[in-house]
C-alpha positions in Angstrom: 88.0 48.6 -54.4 91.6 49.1 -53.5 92.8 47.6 -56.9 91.2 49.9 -59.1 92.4 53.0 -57.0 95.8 51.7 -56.9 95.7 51.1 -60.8 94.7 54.6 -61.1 97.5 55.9 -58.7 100.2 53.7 -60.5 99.0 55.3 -63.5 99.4 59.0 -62.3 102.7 58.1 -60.6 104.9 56.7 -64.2 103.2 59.5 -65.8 104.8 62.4 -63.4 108.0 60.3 -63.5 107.8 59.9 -67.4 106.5 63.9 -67.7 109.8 65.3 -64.7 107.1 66.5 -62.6 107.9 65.9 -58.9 110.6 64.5 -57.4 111.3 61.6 -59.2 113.2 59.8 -56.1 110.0 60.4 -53.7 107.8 59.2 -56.5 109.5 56.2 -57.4 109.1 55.5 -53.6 105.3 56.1 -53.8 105.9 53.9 -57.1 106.8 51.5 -55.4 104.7 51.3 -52.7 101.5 51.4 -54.5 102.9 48.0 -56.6 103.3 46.4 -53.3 99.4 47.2 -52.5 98.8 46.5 -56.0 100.1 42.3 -55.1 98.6 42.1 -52.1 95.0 41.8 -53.5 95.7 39.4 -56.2 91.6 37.9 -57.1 91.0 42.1 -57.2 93.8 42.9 -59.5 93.0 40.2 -61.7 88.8 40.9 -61.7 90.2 44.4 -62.7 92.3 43.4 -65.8 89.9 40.8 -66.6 87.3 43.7 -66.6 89.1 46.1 -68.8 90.4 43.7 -71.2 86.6 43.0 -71.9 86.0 46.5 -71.8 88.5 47.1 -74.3 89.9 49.9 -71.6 93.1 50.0 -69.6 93.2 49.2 -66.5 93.9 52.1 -64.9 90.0 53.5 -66.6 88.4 50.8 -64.9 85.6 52.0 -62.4 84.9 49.5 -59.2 81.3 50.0 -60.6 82.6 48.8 -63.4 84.1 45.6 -61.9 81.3 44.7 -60.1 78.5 45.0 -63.1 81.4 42.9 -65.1 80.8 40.0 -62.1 84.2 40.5 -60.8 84.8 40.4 -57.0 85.6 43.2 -54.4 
């Protein structure tokens, strides 16, 4: 599941831009980029957060496994 990945990645990126590791120009790009993926797949995002709100997890911790033994979609 693309959402969960790009939860994940979106997650890595703030924290290297919140830690100054990297470039932080190039990452924001990358930031950015992965938020754009991120609204592209709305019903995947929101099976996501739906997911790890009832797992009491953030969303970035969310597994597709996860997701789909929760009843959200792909």
């Amino acid at each position: 599941m693309k959402s969960s990945l790009c939860l994940r990645k979106q997650a890595d990126l703030e924290n290297q831009i919140m830690n100054g590791h990297g470039i932080a120009v190039a990452t924001e790009w990358e930031l950015a980029a992965t938020r754009r993926r991120l609204v592209a797949y709305p019903q995947a995002l929101n099976a996501v957060l739906q997911t790890a709100r009832a797992l009491r997890r953030t969303p970035d911790t969310v597994s597709v496994r996860d997701v789909t033994d929760f009843g959200g979609s792909n």
